[in-house]
C-alpha positions in Angstrom: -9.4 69.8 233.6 -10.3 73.8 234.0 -10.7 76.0 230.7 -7.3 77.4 231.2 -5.8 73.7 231.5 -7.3 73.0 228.4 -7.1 75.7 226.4 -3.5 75.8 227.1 -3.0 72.2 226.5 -4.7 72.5 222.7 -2.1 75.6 222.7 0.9 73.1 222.9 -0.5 70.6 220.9 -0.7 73.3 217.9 2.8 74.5 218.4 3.9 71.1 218.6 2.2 70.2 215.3 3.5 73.5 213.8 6.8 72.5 214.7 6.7 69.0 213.3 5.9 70.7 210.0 8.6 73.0 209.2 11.2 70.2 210.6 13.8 69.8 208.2 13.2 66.8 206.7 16.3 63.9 207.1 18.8 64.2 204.5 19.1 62.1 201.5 21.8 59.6 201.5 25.6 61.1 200.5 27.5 59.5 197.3 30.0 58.8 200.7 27.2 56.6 201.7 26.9 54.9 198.4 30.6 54.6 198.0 31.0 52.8 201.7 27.8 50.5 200.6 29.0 49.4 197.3 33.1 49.1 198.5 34.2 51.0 195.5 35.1 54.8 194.3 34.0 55.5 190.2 35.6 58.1 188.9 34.8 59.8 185.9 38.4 61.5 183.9 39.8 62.1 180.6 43.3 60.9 179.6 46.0 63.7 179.1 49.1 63.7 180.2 50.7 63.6 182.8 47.2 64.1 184.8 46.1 60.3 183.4 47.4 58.3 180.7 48.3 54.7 179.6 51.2 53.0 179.6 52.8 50.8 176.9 50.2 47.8 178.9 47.3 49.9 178.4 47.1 50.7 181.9 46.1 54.0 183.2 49.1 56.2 185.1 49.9 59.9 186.3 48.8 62.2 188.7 44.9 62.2 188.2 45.2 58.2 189.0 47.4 58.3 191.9 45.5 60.9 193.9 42.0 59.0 192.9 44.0 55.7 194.1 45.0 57.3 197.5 41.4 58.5 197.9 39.8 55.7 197.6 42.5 53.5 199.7 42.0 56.2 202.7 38.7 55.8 202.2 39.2 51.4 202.4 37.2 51.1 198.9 38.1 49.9 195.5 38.3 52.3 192.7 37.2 52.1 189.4 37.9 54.7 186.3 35.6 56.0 183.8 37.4 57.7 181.0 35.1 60.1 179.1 35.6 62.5 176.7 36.0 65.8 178.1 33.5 67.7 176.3 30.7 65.2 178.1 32.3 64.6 181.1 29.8 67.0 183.6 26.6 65.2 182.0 28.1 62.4 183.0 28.6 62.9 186.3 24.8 64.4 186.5 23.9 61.1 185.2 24.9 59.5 188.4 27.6 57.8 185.2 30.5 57.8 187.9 30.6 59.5 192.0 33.3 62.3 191.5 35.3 64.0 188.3 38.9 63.7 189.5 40.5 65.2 186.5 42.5 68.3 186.4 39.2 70.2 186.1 39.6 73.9 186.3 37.2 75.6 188.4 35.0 78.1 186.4 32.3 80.3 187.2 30.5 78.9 184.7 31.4 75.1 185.6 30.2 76.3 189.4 26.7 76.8 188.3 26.0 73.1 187.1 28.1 70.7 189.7 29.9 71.7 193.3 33.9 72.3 193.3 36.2 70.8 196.5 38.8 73.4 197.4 41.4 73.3 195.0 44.3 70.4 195.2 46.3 71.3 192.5 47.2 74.6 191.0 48.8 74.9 187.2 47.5 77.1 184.0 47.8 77.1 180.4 50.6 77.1 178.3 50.8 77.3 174.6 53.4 75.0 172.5 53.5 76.6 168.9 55.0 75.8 165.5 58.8 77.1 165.1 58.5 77.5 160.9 55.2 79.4 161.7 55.1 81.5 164.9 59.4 81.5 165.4 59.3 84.9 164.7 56.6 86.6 166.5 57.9 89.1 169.0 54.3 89.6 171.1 51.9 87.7 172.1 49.4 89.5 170.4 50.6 88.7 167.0 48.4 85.4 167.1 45.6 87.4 167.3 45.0 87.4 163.7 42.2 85.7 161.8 45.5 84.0 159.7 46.9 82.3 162.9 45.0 78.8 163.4 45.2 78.0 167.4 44.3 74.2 168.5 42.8 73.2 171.3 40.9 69.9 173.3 37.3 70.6 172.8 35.3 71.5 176.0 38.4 72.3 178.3 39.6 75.4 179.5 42.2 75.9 177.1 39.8 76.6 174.2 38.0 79.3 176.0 40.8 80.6 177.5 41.9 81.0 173.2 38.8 82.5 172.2 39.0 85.4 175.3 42.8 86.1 174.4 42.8 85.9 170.7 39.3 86.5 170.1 40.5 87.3 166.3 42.6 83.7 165.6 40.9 81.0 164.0 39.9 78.3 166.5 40.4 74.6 165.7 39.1 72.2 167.7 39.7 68.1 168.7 38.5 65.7 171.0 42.1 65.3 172.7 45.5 67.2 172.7 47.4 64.6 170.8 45.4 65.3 167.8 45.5 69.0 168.3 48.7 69.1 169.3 49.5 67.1 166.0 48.3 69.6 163.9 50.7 72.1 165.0 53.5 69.5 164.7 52.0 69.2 161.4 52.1 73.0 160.6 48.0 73.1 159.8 48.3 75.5 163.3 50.6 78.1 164.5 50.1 76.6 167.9 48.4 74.9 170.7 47.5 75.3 173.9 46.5 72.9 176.8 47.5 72.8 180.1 50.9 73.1 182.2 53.5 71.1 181.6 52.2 69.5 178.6 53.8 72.1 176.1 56.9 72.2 177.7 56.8 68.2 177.5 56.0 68.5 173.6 58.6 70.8 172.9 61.3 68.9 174.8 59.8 65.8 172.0 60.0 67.8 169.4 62.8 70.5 169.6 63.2 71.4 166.3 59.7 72.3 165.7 57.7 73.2 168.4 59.2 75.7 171.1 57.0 76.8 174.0 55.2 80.7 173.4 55.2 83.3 175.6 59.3 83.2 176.8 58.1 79.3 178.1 55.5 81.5 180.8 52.1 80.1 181.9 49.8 82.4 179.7 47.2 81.8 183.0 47.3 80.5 186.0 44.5 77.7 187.0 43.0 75.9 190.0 42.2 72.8 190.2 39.3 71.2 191.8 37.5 67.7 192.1 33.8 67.6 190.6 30.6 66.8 192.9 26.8 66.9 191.9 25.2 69.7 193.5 23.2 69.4 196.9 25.1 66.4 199.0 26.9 69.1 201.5 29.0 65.8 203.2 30.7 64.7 199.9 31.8 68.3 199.7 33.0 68.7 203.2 34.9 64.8 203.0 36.5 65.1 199.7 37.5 69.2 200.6 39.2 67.8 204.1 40.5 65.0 202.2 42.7 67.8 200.1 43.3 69.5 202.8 44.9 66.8 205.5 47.0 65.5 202.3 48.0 69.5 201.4 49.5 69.8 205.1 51.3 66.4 205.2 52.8 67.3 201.8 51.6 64.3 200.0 49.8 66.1 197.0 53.3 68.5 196.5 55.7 65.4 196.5 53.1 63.6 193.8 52.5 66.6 192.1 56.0 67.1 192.1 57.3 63.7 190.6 54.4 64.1 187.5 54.9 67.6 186.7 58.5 68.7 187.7 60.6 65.9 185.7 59.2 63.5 183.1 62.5 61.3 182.9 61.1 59.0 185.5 57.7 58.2 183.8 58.2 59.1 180.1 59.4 55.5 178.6 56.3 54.2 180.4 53.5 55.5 178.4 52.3 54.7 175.5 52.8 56.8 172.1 50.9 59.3 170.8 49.4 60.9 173.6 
C-alpha cells in the first residue's frame, strides 16, 4: 500500500469513527411500547361531572371514560383508571403512577412546562354557578370582586386560578372537589362557584331556587382541552395527537361530546348523588 493509500485509508477510518460518535443514539422505548407489552392503557383522572363520574353501582361513566375506553379499544388493550385527586394528578403521571392524564385538563402555559399536551380534543371554559339570596342582585361581573364575596373552587384546577386573575380582590375558598365547593354556595358560606362548562348550568337546573348561573348563563372563558404525556417520548405525542385527530374528522368526539354536555336527561338518573 503507497503513503497516499494509507494515509487516506486512516483518513476514512477517523471520519468513520467521528461519525459513529455523534450518532444519535436509539431511542428509549415509547409508553406506546409499554402499553402494547403489558395489553392494558392506565389512565390517571379525577371524577367531575359529566367528564368522569360514578354511577348509583359505583362504576365510573361520562365523557373522560368513554373517550379513554375508545382509545384503548382502537388501540386492542385493556384499560384501567386511576382516579387522583386533582391537585396531585401531574406528579402522578411523572411518577410513571399511570401512562396518560385523560381528564378534561386544560392546557396552560404553565402545565406545558412540566408534562407534553396532545392537540386539543375537546373545547369548553369556565362558568360560574352563584348563590341567588347572595349575588341575585349584582348587575356586573365585577361586583364579586370584593374582599366580602367568598368564591369556591376545586383546588389545583383551572377554575381557581382563573378566580384569583379575575377577582384578584374576592376571598378564595378552596376544596378537594366541586361537590364540596359547590355545596358551600348551595350552603350560602359563598356567593359562588366556578368550575368548568356545563357543570353550573347542571347545578342550577338541580337547584333552581338557589343557584342561577352568573354572567347572563355565558362561559366567563373559554378552554382547550388536551390529554397529558410525560415529556421526551415524541411517538406517544404524535399517536395519541392523530388519535384526536382521525376521531375529530369522523365526528366521533362531537357526537360523544355532544350526548355528555348538550343534555343531561339521558345520563342524570344514573349517577350517583352528591357529585
Amino acid at each position: 500500500m503507497t503513503f497516499v493509500k494509507s494515509v487516506k485509508a486512516m483518513l476514512f477510518a477517523v471520519v468513520a469513527t467521528a461519525v459513529a460518535a455523534v450518532a444519535v443514539p436509539a431511542a428509549a422505548d415509547s409508553v406506546v411500547d409499554d402499553i402494547q407489552k403489558r395489553g392494558k392503557l392506565i389512565v390517571g383522572m379525577s371524577t367531575f361531572v359529566p367528564w368522569a363520574m360514578r354511577d348509583k353501582d359505583g362504576n365510573l361513566m361520562g365523557f373522560e371514560v368513554e373517550v379513554a375506553k375508545k382509545v384503548a379499544a382502537d388501540m386492542g388493550v385493556e384499560v384501567e383508571f386511576v382516579p387522583t385527586a386533582w391537585s396531585g394528578i401531574i406528579p402522578a403521571l411523572l411518577a410513571k403512577k399511570f401512562d396518560i392524564i385523560i381528564g378534561g385538563m386544560s392546557i396552560t402555559p404553565q402545565r406545558n412546562l412540566t408534562v407534553n399536551f396532545t392537540i386539543p380534543y375537546a373545547h369548553s371554559g369556565q362558568q360560574m354557578a352563584a348563590n341567588t339570596e347572595l349575588a341575585g342582585g349584582f348587575t356586573s361581573m365585577d361586583e364579586y370582586n370584593d374582599p366580602k364575596v367568598t368564591i369556591s373552587c376545586r383546588r389545583g384546577a383551572t377554575p381557581c386560578n382563573f378566580a384569583q386573575k379575575r377577582f384578584p380582590k374576592a376571598t378564595l375558598r378552596q376544596f378537594d372537589d366541586d361537590a364540596q365547593a359547590f355545596q358551600e354556595v348551595v350552603n350560602g358560606n359563598a356567593y359562588a362557584t366556578i368550575s368548568s362548562a356545563p357543570k353550573p348550568r347542571f347545578w342550577a337546573d338541580a337547584y333552581p331556587d338557589k343557584v342561577f348561573v352568573a354572567n347572563n348563563g355565558e362561559n366567563l372563558s373559554k378552554g382547550d382541552e388536551a390529554f397529558a404525556l410525560r415529556k421526551g417520548d415524541p411517538d406517544a405525542l404524535n399517536f395519541f395527537s392523530n388519535w384526536i385527530l382521525v376521531n375529530i374528522s369522523n365526528g366521533w368526539l362531537q357526537e360523544t361530546h355532544d350526548y355528555w354536555f348538550k343534555d343531561q336527561s339521558a345520563w342524570k338518573d344514573m349517577v350517583a348523588p352528591n357529585q
